[in-house]
mmCIF file as gemmi writes it, N, C-alpha and C atoms, coordinates in Angstrom:
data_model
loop_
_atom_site.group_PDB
_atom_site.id
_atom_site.type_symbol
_atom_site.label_atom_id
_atom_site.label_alt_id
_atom_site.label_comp_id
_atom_site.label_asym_id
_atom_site.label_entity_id
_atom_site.label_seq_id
_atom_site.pdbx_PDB_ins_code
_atom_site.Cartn_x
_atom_site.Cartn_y
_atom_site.Cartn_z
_atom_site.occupancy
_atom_site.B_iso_or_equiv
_atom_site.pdbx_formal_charge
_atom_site.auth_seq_id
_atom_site.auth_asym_id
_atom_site.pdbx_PDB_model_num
ATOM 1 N N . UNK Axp A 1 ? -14.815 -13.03 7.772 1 0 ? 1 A 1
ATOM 2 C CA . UNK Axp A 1 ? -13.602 -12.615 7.129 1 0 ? 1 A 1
ATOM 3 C C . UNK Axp A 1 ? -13.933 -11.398 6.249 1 0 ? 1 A 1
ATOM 4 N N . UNK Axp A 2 ? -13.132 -10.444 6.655 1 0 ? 2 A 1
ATOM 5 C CA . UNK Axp A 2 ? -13.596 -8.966 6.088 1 0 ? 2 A 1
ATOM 6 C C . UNK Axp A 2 ? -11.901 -8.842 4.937 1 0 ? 2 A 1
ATOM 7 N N . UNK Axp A 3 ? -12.268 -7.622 4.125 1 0 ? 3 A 1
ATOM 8 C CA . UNK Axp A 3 ? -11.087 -7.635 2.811 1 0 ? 3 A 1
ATOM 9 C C . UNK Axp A 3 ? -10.853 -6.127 3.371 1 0 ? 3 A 1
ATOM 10 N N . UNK Axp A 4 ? -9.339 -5.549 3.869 1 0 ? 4 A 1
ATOM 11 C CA . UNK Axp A 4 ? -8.883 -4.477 3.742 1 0 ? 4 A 1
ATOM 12 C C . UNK Axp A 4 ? -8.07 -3.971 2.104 1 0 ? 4 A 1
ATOM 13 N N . UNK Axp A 5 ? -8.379 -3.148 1.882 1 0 ? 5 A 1
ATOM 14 C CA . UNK Axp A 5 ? -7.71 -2.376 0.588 1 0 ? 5 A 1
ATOM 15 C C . UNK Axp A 5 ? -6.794 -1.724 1.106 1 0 ? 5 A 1
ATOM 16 N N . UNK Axp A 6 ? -5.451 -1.518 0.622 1 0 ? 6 A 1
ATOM 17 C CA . UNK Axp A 6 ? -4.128 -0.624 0.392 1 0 ? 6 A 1
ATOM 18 C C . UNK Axp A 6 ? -4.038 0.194 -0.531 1 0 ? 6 A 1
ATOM 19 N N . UNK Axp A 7 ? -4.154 1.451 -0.445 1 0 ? 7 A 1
ATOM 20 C CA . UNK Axp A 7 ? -3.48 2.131 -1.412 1 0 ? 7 A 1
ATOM 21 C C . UNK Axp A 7 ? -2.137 2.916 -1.585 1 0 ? 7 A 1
ATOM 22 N N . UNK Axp A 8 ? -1.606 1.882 -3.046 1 0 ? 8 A 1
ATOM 23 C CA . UNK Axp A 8 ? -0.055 1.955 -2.526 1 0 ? 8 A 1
ATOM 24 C C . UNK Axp A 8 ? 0.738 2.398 -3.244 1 0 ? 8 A 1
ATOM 25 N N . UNK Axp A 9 ? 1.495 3.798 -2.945 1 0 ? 9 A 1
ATOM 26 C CA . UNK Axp A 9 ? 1.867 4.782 -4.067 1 0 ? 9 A 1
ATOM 27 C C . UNK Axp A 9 ? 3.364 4.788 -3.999 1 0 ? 9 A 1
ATOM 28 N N . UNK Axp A 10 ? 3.912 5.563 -4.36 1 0 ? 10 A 1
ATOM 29 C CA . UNK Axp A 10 ? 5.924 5.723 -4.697 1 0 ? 10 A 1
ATOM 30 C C . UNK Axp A 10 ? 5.616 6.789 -3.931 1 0 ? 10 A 1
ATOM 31 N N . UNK Axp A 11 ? 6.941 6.708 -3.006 1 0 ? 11 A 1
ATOM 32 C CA . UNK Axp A 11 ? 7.057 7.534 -1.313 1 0 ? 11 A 1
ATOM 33 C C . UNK Axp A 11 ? 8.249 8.983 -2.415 1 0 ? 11 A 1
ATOM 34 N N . UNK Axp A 12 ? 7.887 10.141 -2.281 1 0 ? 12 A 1
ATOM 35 C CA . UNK Axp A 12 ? 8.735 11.192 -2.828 1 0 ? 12 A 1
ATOM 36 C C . UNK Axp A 12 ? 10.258 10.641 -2.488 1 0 ? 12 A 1
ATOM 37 N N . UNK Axp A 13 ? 9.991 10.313 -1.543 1 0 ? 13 A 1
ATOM 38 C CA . UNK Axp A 13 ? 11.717 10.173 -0.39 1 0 ? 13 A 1
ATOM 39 C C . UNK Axp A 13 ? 11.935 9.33 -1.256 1 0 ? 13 A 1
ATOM 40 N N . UNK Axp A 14 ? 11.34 7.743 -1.691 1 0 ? 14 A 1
ATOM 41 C CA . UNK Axp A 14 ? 11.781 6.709 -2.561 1 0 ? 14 A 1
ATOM 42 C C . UNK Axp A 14 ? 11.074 5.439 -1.456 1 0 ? 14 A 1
ATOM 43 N N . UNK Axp A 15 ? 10.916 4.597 -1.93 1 0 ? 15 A 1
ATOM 44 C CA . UNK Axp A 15 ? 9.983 3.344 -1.268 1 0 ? 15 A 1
ATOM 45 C C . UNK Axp A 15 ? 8.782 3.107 -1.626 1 0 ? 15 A 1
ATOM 46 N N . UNK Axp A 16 ? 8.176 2.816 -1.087 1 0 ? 16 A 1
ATOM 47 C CA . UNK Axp A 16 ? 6.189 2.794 -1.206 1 0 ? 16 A 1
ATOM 48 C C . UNK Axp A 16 ? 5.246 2.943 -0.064 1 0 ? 16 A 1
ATOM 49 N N . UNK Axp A 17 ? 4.409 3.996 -0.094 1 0 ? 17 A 1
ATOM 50 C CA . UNK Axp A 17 ? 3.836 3.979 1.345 1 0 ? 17 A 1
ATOM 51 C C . UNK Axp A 17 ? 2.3 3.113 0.787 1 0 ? 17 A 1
ATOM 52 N N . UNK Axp A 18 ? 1.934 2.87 1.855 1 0 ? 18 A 1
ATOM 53 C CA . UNK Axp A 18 ? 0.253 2.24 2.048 1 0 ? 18 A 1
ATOM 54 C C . UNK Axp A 18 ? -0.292 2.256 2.976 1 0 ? 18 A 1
ATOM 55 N N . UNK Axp A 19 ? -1.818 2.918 2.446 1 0 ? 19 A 1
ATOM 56 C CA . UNK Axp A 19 ? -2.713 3.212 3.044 1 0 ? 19 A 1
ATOM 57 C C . UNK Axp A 19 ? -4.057 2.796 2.521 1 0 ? 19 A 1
ATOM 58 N N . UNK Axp A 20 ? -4.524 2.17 4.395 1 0 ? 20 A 1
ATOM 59 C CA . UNK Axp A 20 ? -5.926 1.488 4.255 1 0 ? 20 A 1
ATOM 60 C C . UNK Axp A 20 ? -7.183 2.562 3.736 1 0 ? 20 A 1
ATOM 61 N N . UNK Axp A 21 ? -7.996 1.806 3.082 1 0 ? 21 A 1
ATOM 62 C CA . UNK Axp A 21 ? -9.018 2.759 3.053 1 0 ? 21 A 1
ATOM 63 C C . UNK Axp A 21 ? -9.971 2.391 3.715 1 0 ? 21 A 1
ATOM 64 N N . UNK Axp A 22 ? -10.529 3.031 4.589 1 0 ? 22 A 1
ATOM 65 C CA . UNK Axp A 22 ? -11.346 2.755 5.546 1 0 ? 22 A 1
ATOM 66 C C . UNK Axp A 22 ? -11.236 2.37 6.896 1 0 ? 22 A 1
ATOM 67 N N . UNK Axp A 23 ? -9.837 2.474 7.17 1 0 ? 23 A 1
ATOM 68 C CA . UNK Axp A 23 ? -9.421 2.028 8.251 1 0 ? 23 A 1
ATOM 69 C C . UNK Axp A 23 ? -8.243 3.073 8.784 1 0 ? 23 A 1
ATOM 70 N N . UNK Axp A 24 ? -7.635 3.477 10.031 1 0 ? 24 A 1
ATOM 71 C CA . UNK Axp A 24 ? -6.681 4.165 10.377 1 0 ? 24 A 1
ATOM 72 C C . UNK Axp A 24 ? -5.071 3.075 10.074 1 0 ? 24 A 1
ATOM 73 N N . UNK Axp A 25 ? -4.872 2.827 9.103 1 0 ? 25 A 1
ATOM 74 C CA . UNK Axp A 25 ? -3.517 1.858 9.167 1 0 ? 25 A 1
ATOM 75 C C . UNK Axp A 25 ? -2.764 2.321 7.882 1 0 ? 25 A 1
ATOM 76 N N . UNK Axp A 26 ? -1.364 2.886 8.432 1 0 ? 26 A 1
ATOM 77 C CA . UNK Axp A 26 ? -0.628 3.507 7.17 1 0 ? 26 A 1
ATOM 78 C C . UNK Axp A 26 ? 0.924 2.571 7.941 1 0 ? 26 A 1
ATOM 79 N N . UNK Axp A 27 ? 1.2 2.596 6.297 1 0 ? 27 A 1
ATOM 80 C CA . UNK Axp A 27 ? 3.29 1.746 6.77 1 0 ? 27 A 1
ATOM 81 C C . UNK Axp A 27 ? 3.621 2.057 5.592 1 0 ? 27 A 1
ATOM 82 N N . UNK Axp A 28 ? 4.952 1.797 5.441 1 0 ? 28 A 1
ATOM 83 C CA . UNK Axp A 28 ? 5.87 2.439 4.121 1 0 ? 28 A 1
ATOM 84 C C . UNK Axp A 28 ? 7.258 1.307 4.211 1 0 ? 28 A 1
ATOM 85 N N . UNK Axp A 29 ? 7.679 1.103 3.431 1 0 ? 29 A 1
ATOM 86 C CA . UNK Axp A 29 ? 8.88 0.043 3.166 1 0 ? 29 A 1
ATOM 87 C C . UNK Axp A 29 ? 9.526 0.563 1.928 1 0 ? 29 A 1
ATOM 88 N N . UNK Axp A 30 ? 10.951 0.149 1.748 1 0 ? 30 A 1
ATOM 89 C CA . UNK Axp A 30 ? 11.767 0.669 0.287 1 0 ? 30 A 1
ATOM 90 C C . UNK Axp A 30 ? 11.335 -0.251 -0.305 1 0 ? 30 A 1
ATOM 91 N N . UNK Axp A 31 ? 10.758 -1.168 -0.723 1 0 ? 31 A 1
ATOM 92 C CA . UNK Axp A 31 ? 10.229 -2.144 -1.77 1 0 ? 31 A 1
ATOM 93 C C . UNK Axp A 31 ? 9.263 -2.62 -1.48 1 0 ? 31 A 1
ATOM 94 N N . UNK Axp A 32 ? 8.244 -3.485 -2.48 1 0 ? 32 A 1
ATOM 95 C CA . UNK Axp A 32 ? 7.307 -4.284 -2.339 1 0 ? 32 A 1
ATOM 96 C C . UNK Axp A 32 ? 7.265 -5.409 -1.751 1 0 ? 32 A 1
ATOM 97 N N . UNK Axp A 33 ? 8.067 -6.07 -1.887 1 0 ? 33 A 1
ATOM 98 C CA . UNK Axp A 33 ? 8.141 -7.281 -0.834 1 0 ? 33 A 1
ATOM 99 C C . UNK Axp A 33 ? 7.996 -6.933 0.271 1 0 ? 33 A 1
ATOM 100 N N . UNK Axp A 34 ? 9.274 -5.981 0.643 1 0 ? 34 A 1
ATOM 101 C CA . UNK Axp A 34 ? 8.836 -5.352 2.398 1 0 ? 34 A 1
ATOM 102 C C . UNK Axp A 34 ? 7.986 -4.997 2.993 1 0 ? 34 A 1
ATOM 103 N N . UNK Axp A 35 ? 7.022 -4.137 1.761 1 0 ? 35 A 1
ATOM 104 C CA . UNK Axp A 35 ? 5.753 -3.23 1.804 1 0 ? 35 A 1
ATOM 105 C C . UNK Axp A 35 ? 4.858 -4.484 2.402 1 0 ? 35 A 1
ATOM 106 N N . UNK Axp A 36 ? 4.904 -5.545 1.622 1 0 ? 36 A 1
ATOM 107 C CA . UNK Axp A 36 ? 3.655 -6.966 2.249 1 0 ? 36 A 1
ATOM 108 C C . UNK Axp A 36 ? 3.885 -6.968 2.848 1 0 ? 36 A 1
ATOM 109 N N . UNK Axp A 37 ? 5.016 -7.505 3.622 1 0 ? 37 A 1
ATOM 110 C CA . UNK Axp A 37 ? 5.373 -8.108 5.162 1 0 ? 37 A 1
ATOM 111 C C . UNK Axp A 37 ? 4.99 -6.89 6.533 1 0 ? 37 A 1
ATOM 112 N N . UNK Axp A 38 ? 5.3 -5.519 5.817 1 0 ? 38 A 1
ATOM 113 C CA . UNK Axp A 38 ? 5.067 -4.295 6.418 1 0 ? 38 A 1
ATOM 114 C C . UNK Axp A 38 ? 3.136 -4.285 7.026 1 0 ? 38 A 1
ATOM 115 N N . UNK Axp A 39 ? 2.704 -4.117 5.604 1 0 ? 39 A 1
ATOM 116 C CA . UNK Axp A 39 ? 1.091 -4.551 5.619 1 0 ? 39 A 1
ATOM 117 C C . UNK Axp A 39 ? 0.732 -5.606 6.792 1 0 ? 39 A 1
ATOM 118 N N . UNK Axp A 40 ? 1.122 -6.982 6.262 1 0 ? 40 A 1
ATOM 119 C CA . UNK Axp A 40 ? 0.713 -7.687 7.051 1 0 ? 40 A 1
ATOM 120 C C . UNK Axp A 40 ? 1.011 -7.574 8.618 1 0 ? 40 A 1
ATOM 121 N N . UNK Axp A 41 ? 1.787 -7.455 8.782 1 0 ? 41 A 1
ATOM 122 C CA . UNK Axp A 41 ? 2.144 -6.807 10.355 1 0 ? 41 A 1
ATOM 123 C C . UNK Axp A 41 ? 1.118 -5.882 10.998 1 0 ? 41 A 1
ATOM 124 N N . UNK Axp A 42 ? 0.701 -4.913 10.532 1 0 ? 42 A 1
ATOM 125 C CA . UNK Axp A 42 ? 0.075 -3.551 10.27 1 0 ? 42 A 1
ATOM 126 C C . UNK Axp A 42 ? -1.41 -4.271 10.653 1 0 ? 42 A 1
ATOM 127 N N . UNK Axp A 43 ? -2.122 -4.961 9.722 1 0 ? 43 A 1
ATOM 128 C CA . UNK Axp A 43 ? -3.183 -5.679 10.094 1 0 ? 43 A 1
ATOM 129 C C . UNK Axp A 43 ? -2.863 -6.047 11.009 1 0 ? 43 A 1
ATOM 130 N N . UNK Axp A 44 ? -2.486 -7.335 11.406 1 0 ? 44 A 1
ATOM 131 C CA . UNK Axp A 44 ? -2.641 -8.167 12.664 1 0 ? 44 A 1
ATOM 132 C C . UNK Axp A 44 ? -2.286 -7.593 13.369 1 0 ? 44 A 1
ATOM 133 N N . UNK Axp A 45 ? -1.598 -6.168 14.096 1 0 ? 45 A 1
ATOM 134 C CA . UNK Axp A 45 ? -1.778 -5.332 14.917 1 0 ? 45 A 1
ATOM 135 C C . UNK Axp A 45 ? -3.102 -4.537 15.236 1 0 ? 45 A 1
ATOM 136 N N . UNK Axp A 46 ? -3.499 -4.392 14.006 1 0 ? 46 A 1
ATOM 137 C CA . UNK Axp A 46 ? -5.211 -3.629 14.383 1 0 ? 46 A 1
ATOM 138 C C . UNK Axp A 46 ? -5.963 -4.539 14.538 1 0 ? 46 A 1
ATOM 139 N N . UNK Axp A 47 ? -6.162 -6.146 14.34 1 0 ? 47 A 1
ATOM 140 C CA . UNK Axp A 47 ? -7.098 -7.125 14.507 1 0 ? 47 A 1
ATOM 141 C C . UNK Axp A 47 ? -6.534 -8.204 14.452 1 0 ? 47 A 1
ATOM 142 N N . UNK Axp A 48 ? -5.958 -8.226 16.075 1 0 ? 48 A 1
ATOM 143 C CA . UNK Axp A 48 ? -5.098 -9.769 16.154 1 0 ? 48 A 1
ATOM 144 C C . UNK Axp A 48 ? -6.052 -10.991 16.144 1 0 ? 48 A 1
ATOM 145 N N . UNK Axp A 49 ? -6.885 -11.06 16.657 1 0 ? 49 A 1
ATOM 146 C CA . UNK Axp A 49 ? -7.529 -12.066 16.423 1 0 ? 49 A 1
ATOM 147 C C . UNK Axp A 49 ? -8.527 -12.376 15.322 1 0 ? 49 A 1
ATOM 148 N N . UNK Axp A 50 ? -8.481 -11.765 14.395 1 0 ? 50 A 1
ATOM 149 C CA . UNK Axp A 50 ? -9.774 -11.615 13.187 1 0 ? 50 A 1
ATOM 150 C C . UNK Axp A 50 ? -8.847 -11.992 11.838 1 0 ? 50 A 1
ATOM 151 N N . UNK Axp A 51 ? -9.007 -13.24 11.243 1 0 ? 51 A 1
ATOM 152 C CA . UNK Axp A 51 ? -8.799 -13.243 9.335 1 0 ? 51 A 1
ATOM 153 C C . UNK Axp A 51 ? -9.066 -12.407 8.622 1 0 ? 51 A 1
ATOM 154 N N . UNK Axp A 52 ? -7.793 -11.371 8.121 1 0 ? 52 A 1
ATOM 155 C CA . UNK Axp A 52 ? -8.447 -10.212 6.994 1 0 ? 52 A 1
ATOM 156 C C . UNK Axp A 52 ? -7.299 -10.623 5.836 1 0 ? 52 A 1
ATOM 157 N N . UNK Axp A 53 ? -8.165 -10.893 5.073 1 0 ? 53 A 1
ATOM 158 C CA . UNK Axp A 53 ? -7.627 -10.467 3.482 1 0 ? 53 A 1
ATOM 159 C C . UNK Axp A 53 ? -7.561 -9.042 3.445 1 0 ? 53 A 1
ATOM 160 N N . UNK Axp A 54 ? -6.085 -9.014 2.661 1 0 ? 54 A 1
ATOM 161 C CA . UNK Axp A 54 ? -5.553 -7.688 2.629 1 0 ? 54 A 1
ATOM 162 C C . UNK Axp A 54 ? -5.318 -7.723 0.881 1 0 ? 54 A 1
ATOM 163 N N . UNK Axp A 55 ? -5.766 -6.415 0.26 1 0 ? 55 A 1
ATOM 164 C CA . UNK Axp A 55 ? -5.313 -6.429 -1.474 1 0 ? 55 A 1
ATOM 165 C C . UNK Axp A 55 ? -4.528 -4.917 -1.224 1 0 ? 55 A 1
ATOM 166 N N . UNK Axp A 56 ? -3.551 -4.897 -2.272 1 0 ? 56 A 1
ATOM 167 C CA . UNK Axp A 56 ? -2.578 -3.727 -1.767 1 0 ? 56 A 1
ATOM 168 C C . UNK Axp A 56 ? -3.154 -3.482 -3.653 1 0 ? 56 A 1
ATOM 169 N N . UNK Axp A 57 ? -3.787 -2.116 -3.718 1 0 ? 57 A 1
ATOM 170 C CA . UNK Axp A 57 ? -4.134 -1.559 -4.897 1 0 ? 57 A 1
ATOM 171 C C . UNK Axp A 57 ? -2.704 -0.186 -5.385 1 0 ? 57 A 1
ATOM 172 N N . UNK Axp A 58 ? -1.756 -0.754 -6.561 1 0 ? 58 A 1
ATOM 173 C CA . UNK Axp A 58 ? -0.563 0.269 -6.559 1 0 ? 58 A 1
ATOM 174 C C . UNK Axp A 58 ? -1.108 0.696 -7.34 1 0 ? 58 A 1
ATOM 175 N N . UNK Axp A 59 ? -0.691 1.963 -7.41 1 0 ? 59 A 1
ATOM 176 C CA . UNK Axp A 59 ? -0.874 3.232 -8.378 1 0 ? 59 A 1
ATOM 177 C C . UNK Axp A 59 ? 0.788 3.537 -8.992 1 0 ? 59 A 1
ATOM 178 N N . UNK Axp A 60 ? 0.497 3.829 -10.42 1 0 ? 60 A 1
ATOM 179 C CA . UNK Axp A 60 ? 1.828 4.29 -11.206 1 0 ? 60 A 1
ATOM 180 C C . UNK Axp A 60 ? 1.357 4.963 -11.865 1 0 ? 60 A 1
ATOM 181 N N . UNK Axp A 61 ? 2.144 6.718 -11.787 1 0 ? 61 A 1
ATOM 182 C CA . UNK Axp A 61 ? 1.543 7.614 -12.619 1 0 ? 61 A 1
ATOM 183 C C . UNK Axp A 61 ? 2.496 7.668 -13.071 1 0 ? 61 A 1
ATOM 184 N N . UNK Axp A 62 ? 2.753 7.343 -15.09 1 0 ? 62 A 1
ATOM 185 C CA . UNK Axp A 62 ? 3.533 7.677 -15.795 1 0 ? 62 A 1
ATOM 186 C C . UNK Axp A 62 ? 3.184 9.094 -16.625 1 0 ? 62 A 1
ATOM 187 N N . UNK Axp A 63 ? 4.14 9.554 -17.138 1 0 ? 63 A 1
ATOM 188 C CA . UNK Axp A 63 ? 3.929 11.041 -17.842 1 0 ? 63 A 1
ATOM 189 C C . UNK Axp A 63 ? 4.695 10.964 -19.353 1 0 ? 63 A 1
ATOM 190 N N . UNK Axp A 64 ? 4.195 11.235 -20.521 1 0 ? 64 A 1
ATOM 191 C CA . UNK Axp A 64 ? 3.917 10.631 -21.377 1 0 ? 64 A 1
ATOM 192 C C . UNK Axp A 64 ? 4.142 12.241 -22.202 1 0 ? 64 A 1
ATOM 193 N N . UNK Axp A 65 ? 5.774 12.952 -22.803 1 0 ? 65 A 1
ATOM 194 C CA . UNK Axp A 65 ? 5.499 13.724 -23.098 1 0 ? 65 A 1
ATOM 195 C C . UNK Axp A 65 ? 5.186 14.181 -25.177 1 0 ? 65 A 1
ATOM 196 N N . UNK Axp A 66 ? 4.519 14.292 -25.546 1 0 ? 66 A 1
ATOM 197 C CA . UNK Axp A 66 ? 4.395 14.339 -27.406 1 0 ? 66 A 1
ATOM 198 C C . UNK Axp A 66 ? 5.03 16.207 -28.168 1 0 ? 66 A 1
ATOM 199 N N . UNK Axp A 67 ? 5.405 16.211 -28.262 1 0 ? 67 A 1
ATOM 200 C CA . UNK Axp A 67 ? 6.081 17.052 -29.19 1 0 ? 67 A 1
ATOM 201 C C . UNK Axp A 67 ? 5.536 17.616 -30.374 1 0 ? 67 A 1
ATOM 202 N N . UNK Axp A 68 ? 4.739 18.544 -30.779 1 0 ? 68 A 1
ATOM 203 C CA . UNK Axp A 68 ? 4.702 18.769 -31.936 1 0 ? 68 A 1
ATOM 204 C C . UNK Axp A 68 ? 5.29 19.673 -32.717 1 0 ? 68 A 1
ATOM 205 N N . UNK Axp A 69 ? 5.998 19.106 -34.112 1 0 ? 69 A 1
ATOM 206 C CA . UNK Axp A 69 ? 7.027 19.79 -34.688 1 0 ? 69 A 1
ATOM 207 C C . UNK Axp A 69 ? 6.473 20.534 -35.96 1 0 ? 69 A 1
């Protein structure tokens, strides 16, 4: 049993895309829930017969602006 990583960012268009690292497997869904079910699909298409733990790593870049008066 091998562990795939997701890296899973906010789609410009709006949604979330994810992408494996180390592997050729990218999917995108308008939400997170979808995004799993999306993922999981995604795997067991590249390794139907093999148990992979999948961790979906999100990224949120907030911007944080200070003012000085």
């Amino acid at each position: 049993m091998t562990e795939i990583v997701f890296l899973v960012e906010d789609d410009p268009e709006g949604g979330y895309t994810a992408i494996a690292l180390g592997e050729s497997i990218f999917t995108q869904a308008d939400d997170i829930k979808a995004l799993r079910e999306m993922v999981r699909d995604a795997v067991h298409c590249h390794f139907p017969d093999c148990l992979k733990i999948t961790c979906l790593h999100i990224v949120k870049d907030y911007v944080v602006i200070s003012r000085n008066w």
